[in-house]
C-alpha positions in Angstrom: 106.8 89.9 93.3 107.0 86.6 95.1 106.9 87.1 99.3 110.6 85.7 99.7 111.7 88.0 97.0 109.9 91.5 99.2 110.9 90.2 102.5 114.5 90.1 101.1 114.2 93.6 99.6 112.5 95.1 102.9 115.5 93.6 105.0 118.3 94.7 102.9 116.5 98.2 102.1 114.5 98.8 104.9 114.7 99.8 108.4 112.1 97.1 109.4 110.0 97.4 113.1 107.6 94.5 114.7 104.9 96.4 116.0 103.4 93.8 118.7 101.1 94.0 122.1 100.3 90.4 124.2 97.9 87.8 123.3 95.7 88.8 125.2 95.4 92.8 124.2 95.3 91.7 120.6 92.4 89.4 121.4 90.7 92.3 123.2 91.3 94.8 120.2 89.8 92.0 117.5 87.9 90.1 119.6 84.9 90.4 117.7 86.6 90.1 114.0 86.3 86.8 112.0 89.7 86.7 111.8 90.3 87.2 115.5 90.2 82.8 116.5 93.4 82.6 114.4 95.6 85.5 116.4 97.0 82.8 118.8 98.7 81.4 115.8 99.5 84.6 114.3 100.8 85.8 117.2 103.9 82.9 117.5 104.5 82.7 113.8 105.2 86.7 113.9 106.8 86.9 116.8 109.3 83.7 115.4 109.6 85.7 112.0 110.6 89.1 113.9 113.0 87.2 116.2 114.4 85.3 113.2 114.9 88.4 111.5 116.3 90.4 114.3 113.9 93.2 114.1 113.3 95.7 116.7 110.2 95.8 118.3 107.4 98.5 119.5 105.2 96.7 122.1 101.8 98.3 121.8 100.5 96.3 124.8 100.1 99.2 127.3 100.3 102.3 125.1 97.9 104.5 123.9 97.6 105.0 120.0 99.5 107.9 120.2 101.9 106.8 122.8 102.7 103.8 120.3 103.3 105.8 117.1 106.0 108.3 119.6 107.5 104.5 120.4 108.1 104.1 117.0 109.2 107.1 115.6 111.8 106.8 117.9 112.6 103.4 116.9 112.9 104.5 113.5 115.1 107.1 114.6 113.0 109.8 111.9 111.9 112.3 114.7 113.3 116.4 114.3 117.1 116.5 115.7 117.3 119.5 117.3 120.5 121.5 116.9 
């Protein structure tokens, strides 16, 4: 399946989140990756994409792992409704 063809189907059937921290947190986390000297350029086209798309975001800057996946649970709106 081409990429235009999935980001259409994940939009229309998806409830779609941008899971993002700064610059420089990334860089920290993947510093020593291969693929870490291309985040700065990552980092813009993604956030363009997710604000072209209108997606909601989870901001990971400041969180701990577990503080980040309680962000987006709640962002995805799937956590126990209690009656």
């Amino acid at each position: 399946m081409g990429g235009r063809a999935a980001l259409a189907l994940a939009i229309k059937h998806c409830k779609n989140v941008f899971v993002i921290a700064d610059l420089k947190t990334l860089i920290k986390r993947k510093g020593r990756e291969l693929t870490a000297r291309t985040l700065p350029r990552q980092w813009v086209i993604y956030n363009a994409l997710a604000k072209s798309l209108n997606l909601a975001s989870v901001d990971t800057s400041s969180s701990t792992p577990i503080q980040s996946l309680i962000k987006l649970i709640k962002e995805l709106n799937i956590a126990k409704q209690n009656h």
